[in-house]
N, C-alpha and C positions, 0 to 999 in steps of 0.2 A: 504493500500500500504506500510505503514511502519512498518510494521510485516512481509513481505515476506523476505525481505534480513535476515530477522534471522530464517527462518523455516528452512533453513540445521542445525544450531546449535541446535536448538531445536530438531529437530529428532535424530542431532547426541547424544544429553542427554538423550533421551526417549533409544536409544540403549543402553548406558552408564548403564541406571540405569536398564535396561533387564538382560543385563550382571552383573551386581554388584546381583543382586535378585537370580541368578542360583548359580552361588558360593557363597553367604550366606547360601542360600538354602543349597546347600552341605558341607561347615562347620556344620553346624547348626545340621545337619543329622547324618554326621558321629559322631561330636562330640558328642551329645543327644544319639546316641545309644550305643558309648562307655559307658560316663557315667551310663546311664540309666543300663547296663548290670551288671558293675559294683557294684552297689549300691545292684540290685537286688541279684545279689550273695553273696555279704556279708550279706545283709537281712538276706537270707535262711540260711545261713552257721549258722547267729549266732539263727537264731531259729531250730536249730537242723534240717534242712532237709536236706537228701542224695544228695550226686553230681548226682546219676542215676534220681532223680526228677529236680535238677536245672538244669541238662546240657538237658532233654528233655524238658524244660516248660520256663527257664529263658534267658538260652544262645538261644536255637534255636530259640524262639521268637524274643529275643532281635536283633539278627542280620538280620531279618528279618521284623523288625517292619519298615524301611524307604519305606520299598516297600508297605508294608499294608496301611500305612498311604497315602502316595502319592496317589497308585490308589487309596484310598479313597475318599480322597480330590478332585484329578481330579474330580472321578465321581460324588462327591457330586455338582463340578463347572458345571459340563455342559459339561465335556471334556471326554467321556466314551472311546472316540480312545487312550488319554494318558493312558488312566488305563490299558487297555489291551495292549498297545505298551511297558509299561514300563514293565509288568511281562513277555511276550514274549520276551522281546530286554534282561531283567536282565536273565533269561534264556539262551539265548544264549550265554551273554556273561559268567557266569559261569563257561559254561564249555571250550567253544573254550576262551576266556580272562582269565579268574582266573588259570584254571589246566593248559594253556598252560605258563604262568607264571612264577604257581608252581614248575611245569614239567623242566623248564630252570634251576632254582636254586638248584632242587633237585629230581632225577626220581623216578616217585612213583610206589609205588611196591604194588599191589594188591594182599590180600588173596582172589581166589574163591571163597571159602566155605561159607566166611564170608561176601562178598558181593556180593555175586549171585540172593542172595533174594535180597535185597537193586536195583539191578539192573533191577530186576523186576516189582519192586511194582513202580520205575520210570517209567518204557516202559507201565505199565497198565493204571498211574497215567494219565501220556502224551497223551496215548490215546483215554482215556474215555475224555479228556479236548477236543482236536479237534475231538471228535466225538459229543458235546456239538455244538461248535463252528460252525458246519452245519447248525443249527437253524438260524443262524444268530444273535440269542441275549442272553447271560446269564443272564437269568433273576428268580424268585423263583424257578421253577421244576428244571431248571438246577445248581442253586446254592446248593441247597440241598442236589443234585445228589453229588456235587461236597463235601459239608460238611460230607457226611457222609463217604466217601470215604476217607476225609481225618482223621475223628473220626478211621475207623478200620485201617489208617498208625499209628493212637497216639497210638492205643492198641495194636498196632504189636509191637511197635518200646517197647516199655514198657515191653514186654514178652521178650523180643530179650536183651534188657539190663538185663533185673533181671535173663536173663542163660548166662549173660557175652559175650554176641559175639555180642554189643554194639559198638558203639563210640561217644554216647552222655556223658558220664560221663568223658571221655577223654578230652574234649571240655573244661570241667569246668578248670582243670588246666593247659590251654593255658591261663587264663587271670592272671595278676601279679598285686600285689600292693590292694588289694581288702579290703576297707573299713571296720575292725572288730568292729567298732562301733557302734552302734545301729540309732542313732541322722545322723551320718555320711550316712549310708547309703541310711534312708529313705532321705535324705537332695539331696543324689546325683541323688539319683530314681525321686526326682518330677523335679531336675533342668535336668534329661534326657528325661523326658517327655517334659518339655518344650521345650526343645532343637529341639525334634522331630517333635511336632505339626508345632510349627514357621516355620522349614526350609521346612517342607512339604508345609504350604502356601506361602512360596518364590518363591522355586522350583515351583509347579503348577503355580503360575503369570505368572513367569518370561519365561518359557517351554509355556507356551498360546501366549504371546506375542512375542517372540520368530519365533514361530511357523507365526504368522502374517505378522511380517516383511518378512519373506523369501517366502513367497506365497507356504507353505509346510502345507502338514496336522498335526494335534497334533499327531495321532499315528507315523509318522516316528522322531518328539522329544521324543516322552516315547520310540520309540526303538532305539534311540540313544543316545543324550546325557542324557536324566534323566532315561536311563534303564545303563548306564554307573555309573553315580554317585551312584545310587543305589546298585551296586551290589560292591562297594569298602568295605565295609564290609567286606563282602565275600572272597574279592582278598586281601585284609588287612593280616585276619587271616588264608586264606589258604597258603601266602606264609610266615609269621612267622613261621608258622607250618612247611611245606617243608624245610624253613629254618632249624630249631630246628631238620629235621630231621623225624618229625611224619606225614610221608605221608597219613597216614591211616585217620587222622585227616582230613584233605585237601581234600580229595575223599570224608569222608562222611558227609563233612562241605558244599560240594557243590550238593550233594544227597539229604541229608535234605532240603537244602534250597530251591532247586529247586522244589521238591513236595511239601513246604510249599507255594511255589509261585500259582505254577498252580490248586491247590484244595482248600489249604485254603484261600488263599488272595482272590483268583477269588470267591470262595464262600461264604466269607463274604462278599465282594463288592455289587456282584450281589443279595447276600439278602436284604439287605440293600436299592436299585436301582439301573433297567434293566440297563444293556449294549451291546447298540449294536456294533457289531464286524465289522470293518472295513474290506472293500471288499478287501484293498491292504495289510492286516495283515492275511487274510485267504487264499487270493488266493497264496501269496508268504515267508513272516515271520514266519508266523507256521509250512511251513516245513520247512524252514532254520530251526527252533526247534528241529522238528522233525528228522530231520538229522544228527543236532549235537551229537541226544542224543542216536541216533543208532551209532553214530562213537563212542560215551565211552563206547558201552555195550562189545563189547571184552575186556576188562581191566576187565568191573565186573563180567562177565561170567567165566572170566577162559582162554578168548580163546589166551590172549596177558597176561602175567603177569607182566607187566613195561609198564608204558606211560614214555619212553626217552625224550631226548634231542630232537632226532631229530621231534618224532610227534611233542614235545610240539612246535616246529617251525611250522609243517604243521598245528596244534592248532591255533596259532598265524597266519598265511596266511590265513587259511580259514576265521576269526576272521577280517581281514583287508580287504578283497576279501569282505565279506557283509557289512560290513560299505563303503566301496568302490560303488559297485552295489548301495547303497540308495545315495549314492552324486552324483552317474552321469546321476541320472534321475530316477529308477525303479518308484518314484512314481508319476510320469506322463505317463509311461507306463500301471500300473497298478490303476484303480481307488480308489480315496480314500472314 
C-alpha cells in the first residue's frame, strides 16, 4: 500500500528516462556518423585512394550507417516492425522532409541526362522491394534478391562515376575540417563507431518502450520518430548542400541513400534474420513510398527541371498530411 502513492512518479521517471534514451540515441547517431565519416575520409585520402572510391564506399555508407544499424538492432531485439518502419518512414521522409527542405532554401535544378538513369534504377529499386514485400517476410531468397540488386546499383554507380556523370565524388568535398593524420583519423573512425553502435541500442530501447507506453505498434515509431532521426543525416547535408548552392549534391544525396535503404539495408537485415512485414506498413506506408517516389520522378526524368519553392511547400504538406494521418489513428484503422 505504501508504494502506490509513488507509482505516478515512478512511471512518470520510466517516461523521463524513455525520452532521455531516444535523444541520446540521436546524438549519439548523428554525432558517430559524423565523426565516423570523417575519420574515414581522411583515412582514405591519406592512403592514396580516389574521392570516386571514398565518396561511393565511405560517405555513402557513412550517412547511411544509423539506418543499417538501427534496423539491425531492432531486428536482432525482436522488433522486425521497427526495422522495416524505420527504412520505409527514413524513405519517405527523404524525399517529401529533406528535398522539401532543401527545395525552400535553394531550388534544385535537375540535369535529365544525368539523372534519368538514377531515377530509374530508384523506381526499379522501389519496386522489386514491394514486390518482395507480398510475401509477407524478407527473409534469405528475398534478401538476396535484394543484395544482389543492390551489388549491380555499386557497379552501375562505379561505371557512371569513372565516365564523370557521377555525384558521388562530389559528396566527398561537402565535408570540411577532415583529419590528415593518420593516428587522428583511425582514432575518430573507432570513436564513430562507437558512437553509432551505442545510440542504435538507445534509440531501439527507448522506440520499444516508447512504443509501449502509447499502446502503438513499433512499426509506426520506426516510421516516425526513429525513421525521422535517422534520416537527419540526410536532411543535414542535403540542405548545406542547397545551401552552398550544389543542388545536384542534395538530389543524389537522397537517391543514393534511399536505394541504399531499400536493397541494401533491407538485405543485409533480412540475411542476417526473417522479417516479417507489418500488415499496417504494406497495406498503407509502402505506398505513401511509393508515391513519394513517383512524385520526384518528373524532376529526374526531365519532365519538371526545378523542384521550386512552391513544390518544396507541397513536399513539406504532403510530409505533414502523413505524419498527421498516423497521429489520428491510421493504425487502429489499419492492422498492425
Amino acid at each position: 500500500m505504501a508504494a502506490t502513492p509513488r507509482s505516478p512518479q515512478i512511471h512518470g521517471n520510466i517516461k523521463v528516462i524513455m525520452y532521455l534514451q531516444v535523444i541520446g540515441g540521436f546524438v549519439l547517431l548523428l554525432g558517430g556518423a559524423e565523426v565516423m565519416v570523417r575519420g574515414a575520409v581522411g583515412l582514405s585520402e591519406r592512403l592514396g585512394i580516389s574521392k570516386l572510391v571514398i565518396g561511393m564506399t565511405v560517405v555513402a555508407f557513412g550517412t547511411s550507417a544509423p539506418e543499417l544499424l538501427v534496423s539491425l538492432n531492432a531486428a536482432l531485439s525482436g522488433s522486425p516492425g521497427l526495422a522495416i518502419g524505420n527504412v520505409v518512414g527514413s524513405n519517405i521522409a527523404n524525399i517529401l522532409l529533406v528535398l522539401g527542405a532543401a527545395g525552400m532554401i535553394m531550388p534544385i535544378a535537375s540535369e535529365p541526362r544525368e539523372l534519368r538513369a538514377d531515377g530509374m534504377v530508384l523506381l526499379v529499386g522501389t519496386a522489386i522491394f514491394i514486390a518482395l514485400t507480398f510475401r509477407g517476410i524478407i527473409d534469405v531468397p528475398g534478401a538476396l534478391v535484394l543484395l544482389i540488386v543492390f551489388g549491380g546499383f555499386i557497379y552501375y554507380s562505379f561505371w557512371r562515376e569513372k565516365n564523370g556523370s557521377g555525384h558521388f565524388a562530389e559528396e566527398v568535398d561537402e565535408f570540411e575540417a577532415v583529419p590528415h593524420s593518420l593516428w587522428l583519423a583511425l582514432t575518430l573512425l573507432l570513436i564513430g563507431f562507437i558512437g553509432l553502435f551505442v545510440g542504435s541500442e538507445l534509440l531501439v530501447d527507448g522506440g520499444i518502450e516508447i512504443a509501449k507506453s502509447f499502446g502503438v505498434s513499433e512499426a509506426v515509431i520506426g516510421l516516425t520518430i526513429i525513421a525521422f532521426g535517422t534520416s537527419l543525416p540526410e536532411l543535414a547535408a542535403s540542405v548545406v548542400a542547397a545551401y552552398r548552392n550544389h543542388t545536384d549534391v542534395a538530389l543524389g544525396n537522397v537517391v543514393g541513400s534511399n536505394m541504399f535503404n531499400i536493397v541494401g539495408i533491407m538485405g543485409v537485415v533480412g540475411a542476417v534474420t526473417p522479417l516479417q512485414v507489418p500488415a499496417r506498413v504494406f497495406d498503407f506506408d509502402m505506398w505513401v513510398m511509393a508515391l513519394a517516389t513517383i512524385l520526384l520522378m518528373p524532376y529526374m526524368i526531365g519532365a519538371r527541371g526545378t523542384l521550386g519553392r512552391i513544390e518544396s511547400i507541397l513536399f513539406l504538406v504532403f510530409y505533414g498530411a502523413y505524419i498527421a494521418a498516423i497521429g489520428i489513428g491510421i493504425d487502429h484503422i489499419i492492422p498492425a
